[in-house]
KOLRO-782086 format. One line per field, with one value per residue (C-alpha): residue number from 1; y, z, x. Coordinates in nm, 2 decimals, always signed. Example, Ala and Ser with C-alpha at 12.3 -4.5 7.8 and 13.67 -1.06 7.14 Angstrom:
residues 2
num	(1 | 2)
py	(-0.45 | -0.11)
pz	(+0.78 | +0.71)
px	(+1.23 | +1.37)
***
This chain:
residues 319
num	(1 | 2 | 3 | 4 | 5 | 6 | 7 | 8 | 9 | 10 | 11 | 12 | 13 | 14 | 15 | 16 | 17 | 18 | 19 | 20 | 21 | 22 | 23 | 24 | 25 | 26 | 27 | 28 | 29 | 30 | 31 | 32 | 33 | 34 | 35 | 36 | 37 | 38 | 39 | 40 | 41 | 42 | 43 | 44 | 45 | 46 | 47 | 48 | 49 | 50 | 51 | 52 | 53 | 54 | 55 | 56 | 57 | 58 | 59 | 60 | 61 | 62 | 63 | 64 | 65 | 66 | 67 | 68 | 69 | 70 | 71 | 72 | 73 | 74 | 75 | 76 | 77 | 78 | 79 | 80 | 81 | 82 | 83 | 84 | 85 | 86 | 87 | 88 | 89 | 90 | 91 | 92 | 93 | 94 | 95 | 96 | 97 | 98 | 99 | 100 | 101 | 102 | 103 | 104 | 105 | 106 | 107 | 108 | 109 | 110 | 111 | 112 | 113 | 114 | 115 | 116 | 117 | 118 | 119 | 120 | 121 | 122 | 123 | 124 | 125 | 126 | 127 | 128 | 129 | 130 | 131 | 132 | 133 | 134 | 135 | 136 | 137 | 138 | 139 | 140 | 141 | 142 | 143 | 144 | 145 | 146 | 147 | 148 | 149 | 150 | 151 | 152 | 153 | 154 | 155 | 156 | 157 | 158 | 159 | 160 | 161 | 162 | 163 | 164 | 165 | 166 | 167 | 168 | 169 | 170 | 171 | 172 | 173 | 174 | 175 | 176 | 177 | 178 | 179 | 180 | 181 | 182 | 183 | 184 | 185 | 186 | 187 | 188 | 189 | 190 | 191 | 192 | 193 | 194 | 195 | 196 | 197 | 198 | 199 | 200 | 201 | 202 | 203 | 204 | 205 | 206 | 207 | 208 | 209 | 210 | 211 | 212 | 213 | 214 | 215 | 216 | 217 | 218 | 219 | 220 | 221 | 222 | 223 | 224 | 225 | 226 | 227 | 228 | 229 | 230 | 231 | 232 | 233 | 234 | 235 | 236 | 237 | 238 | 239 | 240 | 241 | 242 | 243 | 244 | 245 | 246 | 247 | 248 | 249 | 250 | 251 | 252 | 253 | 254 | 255 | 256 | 257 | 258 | 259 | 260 | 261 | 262 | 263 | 264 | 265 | 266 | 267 | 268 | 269 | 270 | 271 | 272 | 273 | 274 | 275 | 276 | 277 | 278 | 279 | 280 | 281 | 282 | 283 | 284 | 285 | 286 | 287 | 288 | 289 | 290 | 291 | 292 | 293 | 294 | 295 | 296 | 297 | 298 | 299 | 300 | 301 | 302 | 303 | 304 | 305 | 306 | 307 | 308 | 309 | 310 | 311 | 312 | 313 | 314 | 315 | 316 | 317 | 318 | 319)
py	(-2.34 | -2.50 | -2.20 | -2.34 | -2.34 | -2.09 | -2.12 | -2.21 | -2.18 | -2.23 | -2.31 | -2.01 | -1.94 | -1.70 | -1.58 | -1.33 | -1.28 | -1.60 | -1.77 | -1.95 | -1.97 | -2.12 | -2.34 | -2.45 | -2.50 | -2.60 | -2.68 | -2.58 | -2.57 | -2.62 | -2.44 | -2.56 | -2.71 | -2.74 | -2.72 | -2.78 | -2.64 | -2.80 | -2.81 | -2.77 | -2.41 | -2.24 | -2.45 | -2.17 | -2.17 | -1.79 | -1.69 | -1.85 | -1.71 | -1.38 | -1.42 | -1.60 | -1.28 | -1.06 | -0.88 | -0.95 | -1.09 | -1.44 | -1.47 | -1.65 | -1.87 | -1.74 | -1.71 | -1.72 | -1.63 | -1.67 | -1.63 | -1.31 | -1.26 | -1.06 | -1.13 | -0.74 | -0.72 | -0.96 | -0.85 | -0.80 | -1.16 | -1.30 | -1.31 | -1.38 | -1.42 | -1.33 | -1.50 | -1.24 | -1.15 | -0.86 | -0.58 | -0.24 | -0.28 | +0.01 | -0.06 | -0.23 | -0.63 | -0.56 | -0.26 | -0.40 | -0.66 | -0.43 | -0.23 | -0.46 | -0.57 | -0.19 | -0.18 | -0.52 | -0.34 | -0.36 | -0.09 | +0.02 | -0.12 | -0.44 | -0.48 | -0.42 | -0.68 | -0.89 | -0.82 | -0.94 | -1.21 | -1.37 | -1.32 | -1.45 | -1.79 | -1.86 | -1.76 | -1.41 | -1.17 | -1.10 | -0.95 | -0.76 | -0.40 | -0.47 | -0.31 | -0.58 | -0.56 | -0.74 | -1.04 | -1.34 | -1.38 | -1.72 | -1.51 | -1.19 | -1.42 | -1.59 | -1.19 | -1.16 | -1.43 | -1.35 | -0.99 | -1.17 | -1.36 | -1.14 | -1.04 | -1.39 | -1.44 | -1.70 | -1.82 | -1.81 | -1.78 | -1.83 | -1.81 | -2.08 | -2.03 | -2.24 | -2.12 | -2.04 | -2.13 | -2.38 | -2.66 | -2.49 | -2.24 | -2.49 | -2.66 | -2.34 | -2.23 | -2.60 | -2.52 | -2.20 | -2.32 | -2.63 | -2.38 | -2.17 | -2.50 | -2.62 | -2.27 | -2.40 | -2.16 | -2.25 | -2.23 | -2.28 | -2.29 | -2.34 | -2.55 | -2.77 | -2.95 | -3.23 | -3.34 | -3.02 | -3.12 | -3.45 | -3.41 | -3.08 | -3.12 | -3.29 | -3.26 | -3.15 | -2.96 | -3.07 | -2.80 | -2.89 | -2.67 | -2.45 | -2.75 | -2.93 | -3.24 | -3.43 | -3.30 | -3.49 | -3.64 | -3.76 | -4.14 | -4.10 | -3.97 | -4.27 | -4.49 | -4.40 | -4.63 | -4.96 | -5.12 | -5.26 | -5.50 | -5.57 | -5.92 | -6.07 | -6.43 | -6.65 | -6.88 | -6.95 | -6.67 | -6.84 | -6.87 | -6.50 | -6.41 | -6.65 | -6.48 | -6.28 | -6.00 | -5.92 | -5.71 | -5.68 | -5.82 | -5.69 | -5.72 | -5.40 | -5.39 | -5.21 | -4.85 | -4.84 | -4.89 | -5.27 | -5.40 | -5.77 | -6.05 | -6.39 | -6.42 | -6.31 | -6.09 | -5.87 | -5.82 | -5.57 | -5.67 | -5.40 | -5.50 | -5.47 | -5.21 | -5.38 | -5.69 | -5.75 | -5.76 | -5.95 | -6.23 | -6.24 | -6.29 | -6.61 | -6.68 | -6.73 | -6.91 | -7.15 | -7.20 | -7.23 | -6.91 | -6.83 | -6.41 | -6.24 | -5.91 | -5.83 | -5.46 | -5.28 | -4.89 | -4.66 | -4.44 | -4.11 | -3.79 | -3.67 | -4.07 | -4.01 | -3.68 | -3.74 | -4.00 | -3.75 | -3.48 | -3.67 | -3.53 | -3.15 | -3.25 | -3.23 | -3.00 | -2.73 | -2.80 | -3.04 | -3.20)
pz	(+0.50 | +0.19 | +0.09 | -0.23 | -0.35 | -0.61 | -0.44 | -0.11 | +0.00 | +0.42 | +0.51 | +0.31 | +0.37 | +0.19 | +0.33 | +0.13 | +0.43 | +0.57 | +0.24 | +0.24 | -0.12 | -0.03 | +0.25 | +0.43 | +0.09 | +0.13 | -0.16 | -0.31 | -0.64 | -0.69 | -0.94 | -1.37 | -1.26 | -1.53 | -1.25 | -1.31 | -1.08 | -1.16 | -1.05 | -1.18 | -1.23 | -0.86 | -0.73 | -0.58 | -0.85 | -0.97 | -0.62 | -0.53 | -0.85 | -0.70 | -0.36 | -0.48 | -0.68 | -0.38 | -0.58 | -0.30 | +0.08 | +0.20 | +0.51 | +0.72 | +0.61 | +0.46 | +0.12 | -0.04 | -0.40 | -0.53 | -0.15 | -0.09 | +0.13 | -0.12 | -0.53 | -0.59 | -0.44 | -0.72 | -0.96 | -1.26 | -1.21 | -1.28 | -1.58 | -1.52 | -1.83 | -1.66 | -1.70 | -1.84 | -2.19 | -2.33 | -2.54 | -2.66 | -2.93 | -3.15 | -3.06 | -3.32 | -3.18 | -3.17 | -2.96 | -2.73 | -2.69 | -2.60 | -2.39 | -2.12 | -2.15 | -2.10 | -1.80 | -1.62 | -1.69 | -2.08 | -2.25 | -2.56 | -2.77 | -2.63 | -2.59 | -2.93 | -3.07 | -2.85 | -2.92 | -3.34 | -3.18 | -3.03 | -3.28 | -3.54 | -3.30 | -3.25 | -3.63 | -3.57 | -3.79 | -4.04 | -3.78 | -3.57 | -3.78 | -3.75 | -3.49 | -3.22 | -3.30 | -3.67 | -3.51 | -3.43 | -3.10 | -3.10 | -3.24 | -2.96 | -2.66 | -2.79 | -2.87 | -2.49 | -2.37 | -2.53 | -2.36 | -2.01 | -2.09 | -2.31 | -2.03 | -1.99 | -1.65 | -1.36 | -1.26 | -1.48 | -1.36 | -1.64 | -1.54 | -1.78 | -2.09 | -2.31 | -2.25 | -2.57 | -2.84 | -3.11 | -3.14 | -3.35 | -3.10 | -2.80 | -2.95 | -3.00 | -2.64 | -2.50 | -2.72 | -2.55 | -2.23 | -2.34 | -2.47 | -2.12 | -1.83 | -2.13 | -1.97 | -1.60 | -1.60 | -1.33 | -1.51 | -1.28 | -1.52 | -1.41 | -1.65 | -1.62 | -1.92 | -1.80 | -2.20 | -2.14 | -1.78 | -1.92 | -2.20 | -2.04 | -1.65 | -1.39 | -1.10 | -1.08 | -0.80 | -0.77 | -0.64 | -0.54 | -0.32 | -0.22 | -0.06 | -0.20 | -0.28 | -0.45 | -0.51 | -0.67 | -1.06 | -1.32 | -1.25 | -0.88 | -0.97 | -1.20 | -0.92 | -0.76 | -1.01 | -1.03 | -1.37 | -1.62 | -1.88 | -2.12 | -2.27 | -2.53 | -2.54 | -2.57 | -2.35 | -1.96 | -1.77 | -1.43 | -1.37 | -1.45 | -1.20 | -0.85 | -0.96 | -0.66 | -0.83 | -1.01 | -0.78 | -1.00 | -1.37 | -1.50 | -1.87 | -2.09 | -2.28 | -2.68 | -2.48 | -2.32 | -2.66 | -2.69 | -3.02 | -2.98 | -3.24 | -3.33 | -3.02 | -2.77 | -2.48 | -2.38 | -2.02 | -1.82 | -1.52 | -1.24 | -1.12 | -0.80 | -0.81 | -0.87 | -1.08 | -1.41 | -1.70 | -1.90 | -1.64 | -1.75 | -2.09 | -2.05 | -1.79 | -2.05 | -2.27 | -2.02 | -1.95 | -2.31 | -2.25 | -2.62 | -2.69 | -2.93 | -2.81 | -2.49 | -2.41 | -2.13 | -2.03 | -1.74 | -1.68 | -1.83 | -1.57 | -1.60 | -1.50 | -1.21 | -1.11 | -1.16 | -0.90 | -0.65 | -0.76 | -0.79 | -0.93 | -0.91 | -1.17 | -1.40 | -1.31 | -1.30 | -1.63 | -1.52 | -1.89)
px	(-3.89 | -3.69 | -3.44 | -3.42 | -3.76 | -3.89 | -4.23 | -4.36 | -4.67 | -4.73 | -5.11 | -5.23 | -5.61 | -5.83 | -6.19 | -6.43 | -6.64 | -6.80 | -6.68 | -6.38 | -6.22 | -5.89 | -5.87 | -5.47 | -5.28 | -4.95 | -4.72 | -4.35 | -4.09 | -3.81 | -3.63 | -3.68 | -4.02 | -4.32 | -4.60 | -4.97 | -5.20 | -5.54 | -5.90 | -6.26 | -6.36 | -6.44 | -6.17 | -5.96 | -5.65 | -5.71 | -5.75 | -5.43 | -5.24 | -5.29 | -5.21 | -4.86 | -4.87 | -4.93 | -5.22 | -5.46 | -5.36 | -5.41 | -5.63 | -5.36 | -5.06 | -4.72 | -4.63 | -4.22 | -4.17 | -3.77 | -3.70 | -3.86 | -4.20 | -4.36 | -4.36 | -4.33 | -3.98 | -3.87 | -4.17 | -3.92 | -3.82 | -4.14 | -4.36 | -4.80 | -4.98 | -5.42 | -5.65 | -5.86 | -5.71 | -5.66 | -5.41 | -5.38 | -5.57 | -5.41 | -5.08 | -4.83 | -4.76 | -4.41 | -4.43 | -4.66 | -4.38 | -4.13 | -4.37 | -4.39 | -4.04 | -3.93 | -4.18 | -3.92 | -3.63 | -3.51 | -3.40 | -3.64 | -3.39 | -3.29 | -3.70 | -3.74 | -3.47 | -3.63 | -4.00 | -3.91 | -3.70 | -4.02 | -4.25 | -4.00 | -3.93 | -4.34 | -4.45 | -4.58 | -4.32 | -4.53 | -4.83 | -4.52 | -4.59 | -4.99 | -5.20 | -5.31 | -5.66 | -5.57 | -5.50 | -5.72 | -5.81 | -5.52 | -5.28 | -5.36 | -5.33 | -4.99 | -4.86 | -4.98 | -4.77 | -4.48 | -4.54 | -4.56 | -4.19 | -4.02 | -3.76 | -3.73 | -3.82 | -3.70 | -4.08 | -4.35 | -4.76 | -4.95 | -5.38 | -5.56 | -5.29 | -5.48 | -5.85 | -6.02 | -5.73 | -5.76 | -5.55 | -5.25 | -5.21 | -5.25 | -4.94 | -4.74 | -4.80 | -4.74 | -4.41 | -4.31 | -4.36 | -4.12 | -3.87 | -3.86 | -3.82 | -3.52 | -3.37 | -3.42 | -3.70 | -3.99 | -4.36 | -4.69 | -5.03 | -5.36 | -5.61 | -5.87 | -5.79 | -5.59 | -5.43 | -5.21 | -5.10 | -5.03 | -4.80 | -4.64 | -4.59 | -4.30 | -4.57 | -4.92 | -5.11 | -5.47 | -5.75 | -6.08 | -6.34 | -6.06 | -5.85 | -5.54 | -5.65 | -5.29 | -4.92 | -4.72 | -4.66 | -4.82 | -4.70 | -4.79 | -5.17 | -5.21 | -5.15 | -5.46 | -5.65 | -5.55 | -5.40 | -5.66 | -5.63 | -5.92 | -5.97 | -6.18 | -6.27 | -6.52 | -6.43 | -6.47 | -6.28 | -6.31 | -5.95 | -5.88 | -6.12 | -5.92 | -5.62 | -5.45 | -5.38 | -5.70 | -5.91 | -6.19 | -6.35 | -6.62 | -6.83 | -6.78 | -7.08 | -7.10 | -7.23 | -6.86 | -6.66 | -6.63 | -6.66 | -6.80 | -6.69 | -6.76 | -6.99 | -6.71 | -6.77 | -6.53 | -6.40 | -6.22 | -5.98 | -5.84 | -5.52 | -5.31 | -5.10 | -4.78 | -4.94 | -4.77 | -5.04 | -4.81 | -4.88 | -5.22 | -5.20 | -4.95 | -5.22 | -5.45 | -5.20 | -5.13 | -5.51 | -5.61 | -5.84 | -5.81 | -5.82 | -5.97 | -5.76 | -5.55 | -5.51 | -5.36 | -5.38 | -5.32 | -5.59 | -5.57 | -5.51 | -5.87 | -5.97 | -5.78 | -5.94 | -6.24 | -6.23 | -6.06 | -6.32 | -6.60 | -6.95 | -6.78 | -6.58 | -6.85 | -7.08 | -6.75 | -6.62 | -6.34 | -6.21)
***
């Protein structure tokens, strides 16, 4: 057991009768973590939120949050935003704040300075005297957030944050969970939209059919594909193709996003995983394989998981 770790998780198994939803997960954090815990939908995530949250049992396997056995003996230590949303809808937004701030141990009126605090920091102040059912839905599920951190928590569990907002409030809550990990605060969020996991997390934890499929970060996923370089020519690419470190080359026709000029076709090359692309372009130059264009990119997170995933991927809403 590391004693350090704000999470561990020990081959922790979940059955609902004959059905097994998780399936031996094993994974920790350390301490000022961003941590995304990803999957398509049905992969498991929600079901291991709660058991990290104690709020229903694991089958088998051991569970340590903030060095404790059991997340209610630190409860007021930890802030979980659900993944089912929801306020009091007649309540003022400051005061439901300050509510749930009394409820982990503030006093009303240190909840209450920081309930305007909050909404003053992320744009709300002028909704914090209006009853929660005036806001939009974007605005209730940030004023529900800031509800689930306002007595600024150690570890943060936030259930599918971004589900449902538009793009301005996606950016605000990527923003508040920025502000907390520049506090050495811990934050694990589930998603299935890997963009989020991409700009926002140090490691990710990947979730598919109840099983952990990868742990580690973003640079380590990406090496799961190999590099690609895409070249335009017309010429003979022959030589390209008896290089040693080009695994593959195929044509990319219009259909997959090549524009095609002056006759040229267009060509994409997957590289070993420690070639140097720049080699290929003064490859070309020393060939006289004249280019149209030369572009290289790493494959995006979702890419990556999709190839993990496979077909599931799709069919559960993986994005």
């Amino acid at each position: 057991m590391n004693m350090n770790a704000m999470l561990e998780l020990q081959n922790v198994t979940k059955y609902y009768g004959a059905f097994k939803a998780v399936d031996e997960v094993s994974f920790s954090l350390a301490a000022g973590t961003i941590c995304g815990f990803l999957g398509p939908n049905g992969a498991g995530k929600t079901t291991t939120l709660r058991m990290i949250l104690d709020i229903i049992k694991p089958t088998s396997g051991t569970i340590t949050v903030l060095g404790r056995p059991s997340a209610l003996e630190v409860r007021h230590r930890i802030g979980y935003l659900p993944e089912e949303k929801g306020l009091y809808k007649k309540m003022k937004t400051w005061s439901v704040i300050a509510y749930f701030a009394t409820l982990k141990g503030l006093s009303r009126k240190a909840a209450k300075q920081r309930a305007y605090e909050l909404l003053e920091r992320y744009g709300l102040k002028d909704f914090a005297i209006k009853p929660t059912d005036a806001l939009s839905k974007g605005m209730g599920q940030k004023v529900q957030m800031l509800a689930a951190i306002a007595h600024d928590p150690e570890f943060v569990i936030l259930d599918e944050p971004f589900s449902g907002l538009d793009p301005v409030n996606q950016q605000v809550m990527e923003e508040i969970i920025r502000d907390m990990t520049s506090r050495n605060r811990t934050v694990l969020f589930s998603t299935h939209v890997m963009q989020h996991a991409e700009r926002l997390c140090d490691r990710i934890v990947l979730m598919a059919r109840g099983k952990k499929i990868f742990d580690g970060t973003i640079p380590e996923a990406k090496r799961i594909i190999p590099r690609r370089v895409r070249i335009e020519t017309q010429d003979d690419i022959a030589p390209v193709r008896g290089r040693s470190d080009v695994l593959s080359v195929r044509p990319v026709d219009k259909a997959n996003g090549a524009m095609q000029t002056n006759g040229a076709a267009q060509w994409e090359l997957q590289l070993r995983e420690n070639a140097d692309p720049q080699s290929i372009l003064q490859f070309c130059f020393e060939q006289r394989i004249r280019l149209h264009s030369f572009n290289q990119s790493e494959p995006t997170l979702h890419e990556v998981f999709v190839q993990l995933v496979g077909p599931e991927a799709k069919e559960a809403g993986f994005r």
